[in-house]
SETIDREN-66069 format. One line per 10 residues: number of its first residue (from 1); their letters; for each residue x, y, z of C-alpha. Coordinates in Angstrom, 3 decimals, always signed. Each point is the difference from the previous one (the first is absolute). Example, Ala and Ser with C-alpha at 12.3 -4.5 7.8 and 13.67 -1.06 7.14 Angstrom:
1 = as = +12.300,-4.500,+7.800; +1.370,+3.440,-0.660
This chain:
1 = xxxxxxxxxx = +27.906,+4.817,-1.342; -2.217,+2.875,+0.225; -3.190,+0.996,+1.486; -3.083,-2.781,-0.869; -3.256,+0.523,+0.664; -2.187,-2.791,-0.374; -3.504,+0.002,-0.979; -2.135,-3.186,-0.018; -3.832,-1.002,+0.163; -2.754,-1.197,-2.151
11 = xxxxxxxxxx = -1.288,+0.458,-3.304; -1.506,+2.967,-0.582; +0.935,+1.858,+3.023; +2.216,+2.863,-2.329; +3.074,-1.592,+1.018; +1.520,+1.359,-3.583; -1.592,+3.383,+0.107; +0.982,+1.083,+3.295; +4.014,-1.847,-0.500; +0.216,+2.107,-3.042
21 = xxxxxxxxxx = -0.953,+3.166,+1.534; +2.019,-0.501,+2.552; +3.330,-0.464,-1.495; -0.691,+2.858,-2.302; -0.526,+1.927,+3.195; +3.226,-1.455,+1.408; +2.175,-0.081,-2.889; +0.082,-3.766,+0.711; -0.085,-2.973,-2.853; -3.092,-1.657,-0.207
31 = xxxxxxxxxx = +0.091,-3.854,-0.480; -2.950,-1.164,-1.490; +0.235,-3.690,+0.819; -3.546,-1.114,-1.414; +1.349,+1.069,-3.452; +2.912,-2.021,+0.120; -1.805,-2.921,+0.793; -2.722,+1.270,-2.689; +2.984,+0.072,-2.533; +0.632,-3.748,+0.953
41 = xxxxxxxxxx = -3.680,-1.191,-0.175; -0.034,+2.262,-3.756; +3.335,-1.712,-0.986; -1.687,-3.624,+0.602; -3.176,+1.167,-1.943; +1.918,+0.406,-2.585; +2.041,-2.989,-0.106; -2.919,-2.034,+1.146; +1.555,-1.262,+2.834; -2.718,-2.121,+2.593
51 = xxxxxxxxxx = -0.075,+2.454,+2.532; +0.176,-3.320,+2.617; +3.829,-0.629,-1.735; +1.414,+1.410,+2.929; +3.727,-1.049,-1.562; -0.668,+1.606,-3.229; -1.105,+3.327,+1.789; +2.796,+0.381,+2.471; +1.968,-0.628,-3.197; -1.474,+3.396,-1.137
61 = xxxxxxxxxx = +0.029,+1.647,+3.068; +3.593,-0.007,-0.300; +0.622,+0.620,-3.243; -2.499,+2.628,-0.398; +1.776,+3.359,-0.009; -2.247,+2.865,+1.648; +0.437,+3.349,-0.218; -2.144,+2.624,+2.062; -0.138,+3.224,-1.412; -1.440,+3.292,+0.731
71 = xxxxxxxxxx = -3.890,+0.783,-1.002; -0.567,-2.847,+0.968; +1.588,-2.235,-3.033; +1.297,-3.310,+0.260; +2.146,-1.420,-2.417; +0.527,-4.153,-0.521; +2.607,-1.253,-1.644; +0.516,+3.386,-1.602; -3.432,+0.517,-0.980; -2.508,+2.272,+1.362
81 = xxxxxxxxxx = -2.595,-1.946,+1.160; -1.816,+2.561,+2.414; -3.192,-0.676,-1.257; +0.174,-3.278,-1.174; +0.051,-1.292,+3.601; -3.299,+1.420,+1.130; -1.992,-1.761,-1.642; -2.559,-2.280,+2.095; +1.824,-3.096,-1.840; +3.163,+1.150,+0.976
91 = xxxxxxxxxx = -1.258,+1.093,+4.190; -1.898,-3.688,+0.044; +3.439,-1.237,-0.981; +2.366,+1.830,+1.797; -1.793,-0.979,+3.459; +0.479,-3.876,-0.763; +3.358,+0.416,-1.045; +0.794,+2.281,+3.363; -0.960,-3.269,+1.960; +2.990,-1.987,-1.384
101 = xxxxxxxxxx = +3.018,+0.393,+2.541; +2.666,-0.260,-2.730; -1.720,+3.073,-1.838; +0.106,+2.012,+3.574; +3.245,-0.620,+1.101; +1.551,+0.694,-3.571; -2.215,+3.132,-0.122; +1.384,+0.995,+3.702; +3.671,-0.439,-0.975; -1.272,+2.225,-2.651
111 = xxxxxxxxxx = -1.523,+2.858,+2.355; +2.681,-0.127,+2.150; +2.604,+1.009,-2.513; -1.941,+3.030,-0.814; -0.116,+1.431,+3.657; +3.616,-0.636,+0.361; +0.971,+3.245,-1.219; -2.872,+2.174,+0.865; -2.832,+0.597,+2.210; -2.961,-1.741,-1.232
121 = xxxxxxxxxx = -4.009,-0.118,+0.501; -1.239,-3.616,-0.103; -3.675,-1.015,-0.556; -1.121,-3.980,+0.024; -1.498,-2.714,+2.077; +3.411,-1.053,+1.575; +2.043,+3.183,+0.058; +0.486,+0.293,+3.723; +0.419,-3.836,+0.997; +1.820,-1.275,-2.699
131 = xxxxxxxxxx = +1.823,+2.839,-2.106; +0.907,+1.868,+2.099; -0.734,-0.824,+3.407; +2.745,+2.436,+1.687; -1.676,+2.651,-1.794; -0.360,+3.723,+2.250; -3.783,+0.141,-0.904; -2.514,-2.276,-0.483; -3.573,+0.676,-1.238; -2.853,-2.988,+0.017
141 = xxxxxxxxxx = -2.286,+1.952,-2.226; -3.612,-1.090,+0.316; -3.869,+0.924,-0.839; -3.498,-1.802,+0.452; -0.491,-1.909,-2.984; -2.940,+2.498,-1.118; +2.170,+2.619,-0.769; +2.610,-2.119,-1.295; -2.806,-1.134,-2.631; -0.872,+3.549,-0.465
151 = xxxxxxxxxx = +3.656,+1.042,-0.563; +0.779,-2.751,-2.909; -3.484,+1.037,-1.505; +1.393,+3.703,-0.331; +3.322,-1.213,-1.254; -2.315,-2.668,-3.034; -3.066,+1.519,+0.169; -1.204,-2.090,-3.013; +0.458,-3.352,+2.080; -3.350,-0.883,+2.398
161 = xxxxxxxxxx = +0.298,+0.563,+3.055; -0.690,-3.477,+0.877; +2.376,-1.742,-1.984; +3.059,+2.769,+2.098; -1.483,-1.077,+3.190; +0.501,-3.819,-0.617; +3.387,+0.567,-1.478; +0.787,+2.353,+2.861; -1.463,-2.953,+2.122; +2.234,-2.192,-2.049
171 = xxxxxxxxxx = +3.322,+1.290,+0.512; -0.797,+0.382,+3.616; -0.407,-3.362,+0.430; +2.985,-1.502,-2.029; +2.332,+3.011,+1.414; -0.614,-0.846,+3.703; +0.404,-3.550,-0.401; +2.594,-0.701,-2.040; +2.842,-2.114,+0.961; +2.599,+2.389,-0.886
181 = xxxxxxxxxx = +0.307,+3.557,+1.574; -3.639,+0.407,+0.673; -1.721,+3.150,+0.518; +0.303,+1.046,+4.101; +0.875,+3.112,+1.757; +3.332,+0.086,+1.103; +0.453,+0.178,+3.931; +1.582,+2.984,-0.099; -2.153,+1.956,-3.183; -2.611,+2.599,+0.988
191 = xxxxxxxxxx = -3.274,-1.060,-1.020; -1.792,+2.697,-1.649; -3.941,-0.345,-1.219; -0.077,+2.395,-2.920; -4.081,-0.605,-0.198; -1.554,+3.197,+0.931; +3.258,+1.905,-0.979; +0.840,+2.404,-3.039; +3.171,-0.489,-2.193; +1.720,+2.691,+1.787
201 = xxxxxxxxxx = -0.852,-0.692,+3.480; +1.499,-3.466,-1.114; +2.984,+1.842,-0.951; +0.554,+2.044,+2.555; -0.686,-2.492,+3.212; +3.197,-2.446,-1.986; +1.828,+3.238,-0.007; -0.084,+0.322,+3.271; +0.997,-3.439,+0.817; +2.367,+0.400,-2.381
211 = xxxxxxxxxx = +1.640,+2.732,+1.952; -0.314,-1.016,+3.770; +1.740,-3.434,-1.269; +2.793,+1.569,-2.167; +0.938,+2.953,+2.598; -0.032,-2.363,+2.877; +2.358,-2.266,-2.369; -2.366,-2.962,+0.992; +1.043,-3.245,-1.049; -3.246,-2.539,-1.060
């Protein structure tokens, strides 16, 4: 298995941006792992599966096959459905379905396939405690829940800013306390508030984590 770098935290803390960047800057694979469980939650919508059928889901978590793409496209089932799964049906979805432990672990199984044969860039809420907890780095990726507000109000500017902040407020809640792989900070991740900090100063401070772990050939 290659190099992983793991990249977890909250909602709205630019988990996807900076992941993205990063692996472009690295020539890594970026896993986006909140649109494979997106392409779940979208492939339940559709076949109006209750989203508290936990059978029925893991049933599609399986069978679902997932293809991440470049430019950031994701294909299910051999369909591109890269917009399709943004849609604020599809993100209230996906993070109900994401707190069914048959979905995760068939989703995992799924992850861990693709890093087999390549070094990878991982963004999630369980990345670095339950994916891949022997990863090289890990990255707890946080910001005060102001600026995580004002971030998902640049990203849907035509949703109030009231209705992000209870959503945000939302997730937080069910992510931290849900019985399977809740959101926490590995023991071993740096923690890294990204609140009064650019894009690229984001960037660059995991870059040089990145580097002091890989050279020294640390082991998380």
């Amino acid at each position: 298995m290659g190099h992983v770098i793991a990249i977890d935290g909250p909602a709205g803390a630019g988990k996807s941006t900076v992941a993205r960047r990063l692996a472009e800057r690295l020539g890594f694979t970026f896993i986006d792992s909140g649109a494979m469980y997106r392409a779940v939650a979208l492939w339940a919508l559709r076949e109006a599966v209750p989203l508290d059928d936990a059978h029925r889901l893991e049933q599609l978590a399986n069978a679902a096959a997932i293809d991440l793409l470049p430019h950031n496209r994701v294909h299910l089932n051999g369909e591109d459905v890269s917009e399709a799964i943004r849609t604020p049906e599809v993100t209230a979805a996906a993070s109900r379905v994401a707190a069914i432990g048959g979905v995760r672990a068939a989703l995992v199984a799924k992850q861990q396939r693709m890093a087999e044969a390549s070094n990878v860039v991982m963004e999630g809420r369980d990345i670095g405690t339950v994916v891949f907890p022997h990863a090289r780095v890990k990255i707890f990726l946080d910001a005060d829940a102001v600026e995580r507000v004002r971030r998902r109000a640049g990203e849907q500017p035509h949703v109030p800013s009231e209705q992000l902040a209870a959503q945000i407020a939302e997730r937080d809640e069910r992510d931290r306390s849900r019985a399977q792989s809740p959101l926490i900070q590995a023991p071993d991740a740096v923690y890294l508030d990204s609140t009064r900090l650019t894009l690229e100063q984001v960037e660059e401070e995991i870059l040089r984590i990145v580097r002091s772990r890989i050279s020294n050939g640390k082991e998380s």
